[in-house]
C-alpha positions as CSV (number, residue, x, y, z in Angstrom):
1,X,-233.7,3.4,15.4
2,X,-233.9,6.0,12.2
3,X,-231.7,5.1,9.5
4,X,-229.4,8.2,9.8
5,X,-229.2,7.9,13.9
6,X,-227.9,3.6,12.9
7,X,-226.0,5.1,10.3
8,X,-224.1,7.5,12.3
9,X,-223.9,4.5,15.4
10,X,-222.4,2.2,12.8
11,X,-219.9,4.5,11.6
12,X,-218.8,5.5,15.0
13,X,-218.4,1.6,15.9
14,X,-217.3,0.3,12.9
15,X,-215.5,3.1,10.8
16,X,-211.5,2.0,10.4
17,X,-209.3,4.1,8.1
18,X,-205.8,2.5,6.8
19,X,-204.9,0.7,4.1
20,X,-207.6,-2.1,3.6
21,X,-207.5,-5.7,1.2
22,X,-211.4,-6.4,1.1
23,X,-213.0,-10.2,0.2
24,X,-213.4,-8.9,-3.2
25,X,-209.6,-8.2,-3.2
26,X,-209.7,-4.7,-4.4
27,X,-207.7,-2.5,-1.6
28,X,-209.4,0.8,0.1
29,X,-208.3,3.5,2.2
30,X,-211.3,2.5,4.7
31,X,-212.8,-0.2,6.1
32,X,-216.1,-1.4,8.3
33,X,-215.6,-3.6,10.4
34,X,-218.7,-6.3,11.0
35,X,-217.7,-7.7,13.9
36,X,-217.2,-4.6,15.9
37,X,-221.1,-3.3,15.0
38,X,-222.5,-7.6,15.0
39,X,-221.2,-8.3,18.4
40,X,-222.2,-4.9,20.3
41,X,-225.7,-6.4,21.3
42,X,-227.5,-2.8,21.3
43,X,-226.2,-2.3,17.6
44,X,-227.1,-5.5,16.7
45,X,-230.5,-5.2,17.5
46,X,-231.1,-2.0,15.9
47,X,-229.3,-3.8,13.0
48,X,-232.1,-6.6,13.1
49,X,-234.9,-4.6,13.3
50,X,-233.5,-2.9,10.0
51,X,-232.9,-5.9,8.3
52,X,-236.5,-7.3,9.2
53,X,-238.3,-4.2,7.9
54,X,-236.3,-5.6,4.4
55,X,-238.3,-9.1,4.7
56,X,-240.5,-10.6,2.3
57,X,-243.8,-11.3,3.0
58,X,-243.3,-14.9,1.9
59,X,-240.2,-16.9,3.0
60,X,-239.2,-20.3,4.9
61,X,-236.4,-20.2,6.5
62,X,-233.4,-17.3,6.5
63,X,-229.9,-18.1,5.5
64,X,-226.6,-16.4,6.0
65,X,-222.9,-17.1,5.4
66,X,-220.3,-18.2,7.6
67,X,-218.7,-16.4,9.9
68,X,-219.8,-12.7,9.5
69,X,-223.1,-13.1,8.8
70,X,-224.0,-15.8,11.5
71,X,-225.2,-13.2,14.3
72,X,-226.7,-11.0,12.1
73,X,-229.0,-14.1,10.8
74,X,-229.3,-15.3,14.3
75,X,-230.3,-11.6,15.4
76,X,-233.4,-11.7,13.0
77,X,-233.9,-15.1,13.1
78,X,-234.6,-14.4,17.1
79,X,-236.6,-11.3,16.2
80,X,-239.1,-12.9,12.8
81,X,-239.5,-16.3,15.1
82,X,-238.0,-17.7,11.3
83,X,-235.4,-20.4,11.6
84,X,-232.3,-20.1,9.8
85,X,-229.3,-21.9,7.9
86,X,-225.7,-21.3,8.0
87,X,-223.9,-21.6,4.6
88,X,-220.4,-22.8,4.5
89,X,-218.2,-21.3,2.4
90,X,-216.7,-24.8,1.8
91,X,-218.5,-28.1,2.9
92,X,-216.9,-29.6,6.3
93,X,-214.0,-32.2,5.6
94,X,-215.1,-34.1,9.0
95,X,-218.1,-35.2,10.8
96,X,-221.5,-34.5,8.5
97,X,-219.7,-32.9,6.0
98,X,-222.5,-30.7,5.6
99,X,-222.2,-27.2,3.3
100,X,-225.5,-25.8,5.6
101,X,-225.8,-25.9,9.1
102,X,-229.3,-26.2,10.4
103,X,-232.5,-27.9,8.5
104,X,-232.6,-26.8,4.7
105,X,-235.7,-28.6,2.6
106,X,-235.8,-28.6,-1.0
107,X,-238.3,-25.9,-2.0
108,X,-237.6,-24.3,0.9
109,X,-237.9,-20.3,-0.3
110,X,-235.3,-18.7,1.7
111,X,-234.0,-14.9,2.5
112,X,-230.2,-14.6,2.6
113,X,-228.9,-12.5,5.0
114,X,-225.4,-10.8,4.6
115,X,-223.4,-8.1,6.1
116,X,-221.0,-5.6,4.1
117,X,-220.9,-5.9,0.2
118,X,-217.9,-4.5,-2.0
119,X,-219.0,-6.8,-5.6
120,X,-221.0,-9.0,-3.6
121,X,-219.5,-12.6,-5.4
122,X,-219.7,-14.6,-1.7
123,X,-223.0,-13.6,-1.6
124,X,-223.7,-14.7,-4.8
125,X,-222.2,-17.7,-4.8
126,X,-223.9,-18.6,-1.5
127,X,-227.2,-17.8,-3.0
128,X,-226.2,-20.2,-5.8
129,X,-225.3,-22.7,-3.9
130,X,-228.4,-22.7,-2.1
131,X,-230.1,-22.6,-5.1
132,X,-228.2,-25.2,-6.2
133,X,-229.5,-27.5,-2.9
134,X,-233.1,-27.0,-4.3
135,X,-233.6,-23.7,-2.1
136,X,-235.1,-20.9,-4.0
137,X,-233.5,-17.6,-2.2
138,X,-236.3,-14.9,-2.8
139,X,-234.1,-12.2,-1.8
140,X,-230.8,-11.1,0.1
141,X,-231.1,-8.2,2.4
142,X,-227.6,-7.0,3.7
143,X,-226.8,-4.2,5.8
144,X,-224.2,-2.5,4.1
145,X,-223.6,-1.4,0.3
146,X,-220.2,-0.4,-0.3
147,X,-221.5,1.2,-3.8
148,X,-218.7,-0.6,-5.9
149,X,-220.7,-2.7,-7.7
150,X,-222.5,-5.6,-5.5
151,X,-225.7,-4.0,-6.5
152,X,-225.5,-4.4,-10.5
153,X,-223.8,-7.7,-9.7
154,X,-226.6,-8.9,-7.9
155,X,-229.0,-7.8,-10.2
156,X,-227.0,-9.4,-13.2
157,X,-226.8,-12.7,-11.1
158,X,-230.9,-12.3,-10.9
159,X,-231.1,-12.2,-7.3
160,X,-233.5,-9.5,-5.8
161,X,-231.8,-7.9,-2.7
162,X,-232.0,-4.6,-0.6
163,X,-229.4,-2.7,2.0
164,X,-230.2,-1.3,5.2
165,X,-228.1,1.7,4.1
166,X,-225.3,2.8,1.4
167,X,-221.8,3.8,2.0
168,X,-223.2,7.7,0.9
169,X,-225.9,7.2,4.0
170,X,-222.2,6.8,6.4
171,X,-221.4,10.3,4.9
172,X,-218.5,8.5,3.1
């Protein structure tokens, strides 16, 4: 799907206005909604095939944060044949006790996948604590950029990473 025909689907699927606390805790007038463009299986498919065209040439294994990004990872991961990694935002307090679900290796050079970024700090500290593991995340490809800052903050944190598409691209 072109970029402004996913843009305008996204928006239509996923484009709430009211009064919004984001992750980031800043408050906004708007807000888009993940889960109603990551569970509608046409969207998400266009979604992963935008998100793939953002790969690296060179990575191991793809990696994205619990719970919004988990479909979209799974969606490329079924699309690149690449296995994948869920990061926990805090390691379990039962079972395995595990902070990443699935088979992470030391050296392992891994693409993070995320959904909408505002400042982008769960992103970052996901890629940090991956990095942290022994991973070495060679770049975090998201799907939407909020333009309020995630971009310089990645780029201060020294992670390379690309949208799919901007907030301006939703004609917001």
């Amino acid at each position: 799907m072109e970029l402004s025909a996913l843009a305008k689907t996204i928006k239509e699927a996923a484009y709430l206005e009211g009064d919004f606390v984001l992750s980031s805790g800043k408050r906004s007038r708007y807000y888009l909604d993940k889960y109603l463009f990551s569970t509608e299986p046409r969207l998400l498919k266009a979604i992963a095939e935008a998100l793939s065209a953002l790969l690296p040439r060179d990575f191991d294994r793809l990696a994205g944060v619990e719970l919004g990004a988990v479909p979209l990872v799974t969606a490329v991961a079924l699309r690149t044949g690449k296995p994948f990694v869920i990061v926990r935002k805090n390691a379990k307090d039962y079972g395995t006790g595990k902070l990443f679900e699935g088979r992470l290796v030391k050296g392992d050079r891994v693409v993070l996948v995320e959904d909408v970024l505002t400042t982008a700090s769960q992103a970052i500290q996901a890629a940090r604590r991956l990095n942290e593991f022994g991973a070495e995340v060679v770049k975090i490809i998201y799907v939407i950029d909020r333009e309020e800052g995630a971009a310089d903050n990645l780029a201060a944190a020294g992670f390379s990473a690309e949208p799919v598409m901007k907030k301006s691209d939703l004609g917001l």
